[in-house]
N, C-alpha and C positions, 0 to 999 in steps of 0.2 A: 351417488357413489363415484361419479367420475371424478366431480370436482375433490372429493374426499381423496383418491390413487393421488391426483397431479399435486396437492399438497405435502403429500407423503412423501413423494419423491423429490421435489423441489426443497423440504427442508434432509431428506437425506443426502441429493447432491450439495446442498449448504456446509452440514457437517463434515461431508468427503473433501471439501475445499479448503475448509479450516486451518489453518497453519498448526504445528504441533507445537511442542512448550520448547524441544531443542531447535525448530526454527525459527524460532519469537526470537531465544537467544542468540542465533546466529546472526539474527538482523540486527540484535542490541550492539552486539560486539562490531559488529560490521560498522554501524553508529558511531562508537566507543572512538573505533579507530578512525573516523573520520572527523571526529574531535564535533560531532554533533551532540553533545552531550543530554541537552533537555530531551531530544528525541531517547538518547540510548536508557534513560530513566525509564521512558515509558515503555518502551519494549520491554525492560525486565520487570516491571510490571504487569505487568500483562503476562509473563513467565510466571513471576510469583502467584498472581491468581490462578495459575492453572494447577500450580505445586506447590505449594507453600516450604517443604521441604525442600528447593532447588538452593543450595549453599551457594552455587558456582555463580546464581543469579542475586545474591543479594550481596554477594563480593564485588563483580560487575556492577554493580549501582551504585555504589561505596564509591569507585574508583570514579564513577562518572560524576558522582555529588562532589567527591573531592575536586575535580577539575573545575567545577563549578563553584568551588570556594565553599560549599556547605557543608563547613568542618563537623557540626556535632548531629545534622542529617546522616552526612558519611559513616560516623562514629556507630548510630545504630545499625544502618545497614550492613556494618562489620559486624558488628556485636550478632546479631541476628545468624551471620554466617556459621559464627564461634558456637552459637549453640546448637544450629545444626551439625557441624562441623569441627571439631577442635583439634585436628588433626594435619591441615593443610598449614605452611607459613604464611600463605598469604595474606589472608583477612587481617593475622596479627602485624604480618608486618606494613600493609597498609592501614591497620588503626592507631598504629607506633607513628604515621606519617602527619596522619591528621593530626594526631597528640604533638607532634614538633609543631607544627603549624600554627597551632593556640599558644603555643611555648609552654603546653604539660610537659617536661622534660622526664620527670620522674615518670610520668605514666609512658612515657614512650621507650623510656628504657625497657620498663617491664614488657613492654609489646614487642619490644627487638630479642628482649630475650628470648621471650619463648618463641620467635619467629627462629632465634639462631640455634637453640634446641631441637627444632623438627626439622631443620635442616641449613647446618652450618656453611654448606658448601655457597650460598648465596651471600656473595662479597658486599651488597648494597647493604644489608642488613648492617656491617661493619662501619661503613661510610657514615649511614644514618643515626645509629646509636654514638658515632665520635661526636657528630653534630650537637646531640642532645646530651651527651657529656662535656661537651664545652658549653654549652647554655648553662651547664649547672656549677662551672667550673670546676670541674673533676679532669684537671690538665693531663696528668699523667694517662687514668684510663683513658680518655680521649685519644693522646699519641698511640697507645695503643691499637686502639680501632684502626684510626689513618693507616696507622702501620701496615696491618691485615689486609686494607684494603688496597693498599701500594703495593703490597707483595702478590697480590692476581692479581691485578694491573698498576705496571709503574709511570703511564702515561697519563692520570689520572691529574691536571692539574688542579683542580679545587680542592682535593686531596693533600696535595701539598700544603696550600695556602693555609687552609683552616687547620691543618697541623701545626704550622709556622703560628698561626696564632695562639694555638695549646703553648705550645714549646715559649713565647714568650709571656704567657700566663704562667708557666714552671717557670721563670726566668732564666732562659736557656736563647740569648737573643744569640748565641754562635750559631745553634740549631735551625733558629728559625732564620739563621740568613742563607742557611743551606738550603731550606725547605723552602724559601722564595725566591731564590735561585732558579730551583727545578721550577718552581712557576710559572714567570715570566720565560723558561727557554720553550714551555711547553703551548705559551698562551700569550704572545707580545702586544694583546689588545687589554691584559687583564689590567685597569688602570689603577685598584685600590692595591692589587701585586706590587708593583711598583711602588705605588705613595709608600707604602709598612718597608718597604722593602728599604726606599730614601731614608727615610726617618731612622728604621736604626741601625744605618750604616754611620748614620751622620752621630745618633745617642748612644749607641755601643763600641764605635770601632772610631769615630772623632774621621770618619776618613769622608772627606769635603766633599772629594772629588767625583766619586762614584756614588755618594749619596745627593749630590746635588745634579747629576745626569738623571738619573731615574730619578729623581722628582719633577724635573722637569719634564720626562717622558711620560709620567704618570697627568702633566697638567694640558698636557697635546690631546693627551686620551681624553680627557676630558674631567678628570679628580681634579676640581677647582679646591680643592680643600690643602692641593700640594703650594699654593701663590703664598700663603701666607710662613709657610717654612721658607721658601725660595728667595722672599722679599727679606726673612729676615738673617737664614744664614748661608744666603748663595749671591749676595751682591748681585750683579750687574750680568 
């Protein structure tokens, strides 16, 4: 009987010690954010097994597979959230992420959409949807998006850039030399900013001078791809 009590006890203090499913999670996230990513999988696993129902934790997983480049892993861990869950944007708008990533563009719009349905107020959702509308060359809604998301933030340089490239996909190279403008005042390391920016200062506006400065700035940065405009219509 004795050894029978100390048994008893030894796996009750076992269970009393046991970490609970919100602090598996907390250790996953703590992972997440420490960009330990293979570890933050297996924390939320080990959530999952305890709750199979935890949405919070197979969105967490999503995000950590994604980091880990394991776009159609991610894909279900999202999915998975979505059917516990279809109410939060997250899971959509990080399964809209992975789906840019493969270059599903269409399926990503659909993921931003309903990302931007359950809650519009979230400006990245705008940024990443112009993305995959410029993948599908849909120029205008693109400008769009950019737009939205310049309007909550006007310091957004990629924003600009990749609207500058909408805007000359619309053939609007006035726009877009406004749009790489704000660029380059925003980001003076941005070197492919500058190359677009040389090039059609020099094919839209014939103006030499200021398209052959910033191509040259663009070939300091390191866009070796600006030598061969420079060698041919910037002399010496």
């Amino acid at each position: 009987m004795k050894k029978i009590s100390s048994f008893i006890i030894l796996i009750t203090t076992f269970v009393a010690c046991s970490p609970s499913e919100e602090e598996l999670f907390g250790e996953g996230v703590a992972r997440l954010e420490a960009q330990n990513y293979t570890e933050a999988v297996e924390y939320f696993d080990r959530v999952i097994e305890m709750n199979p129902e935890h949405t919070s934790a197979y969105n967490a997983k999503g995000v950590a597979l994604f980091e880990l480049r394991n776009w159609d892993q991610a894909i279900e861990a999202f999915n998975a959230s979505i059917s516990i869950d279809s109410t939060s944007y997250k899971p959509f708008f990080n399964r809209g992420n992975a789906n840019l990533e493969k270059k599903e563009f269409t399926q990503a719009i659909i993921d931003y959409n309903y990302a931007n349905g359950l809650d519009p107020q979230i400006t990245d959702i705008y940024y990443n949807r112009g993305l995959a509308l410029l993948g599908l060359e849909s120029y205008e809604d693109a400008i769009v998006d950019f737009d939205m998301a310049l309007q909550a933030n006007p310091n957004q340089s990629q924003a600009y850039f990749n609207k500058a490239k909408a805007q000359l996909g619309n053939n609007n190279p006035i726009g877009a030399l406004e749009s790489l403008t704000n660029t380059v005042n925003l980001d003076q390391k941005n070197d492919a900013a500058f190359y677009l920016l040389g090039i059609t200062q020099l094919s839209a506006l014939e103006n030499k001078e200021d398209g052959c400065a910033n191509l040259k700035m663009a070939l300091s940065l390191g866009y070796s791809g600006a030598k061969d405009w420079i060698d041919k219509f910037c002399g010496n």
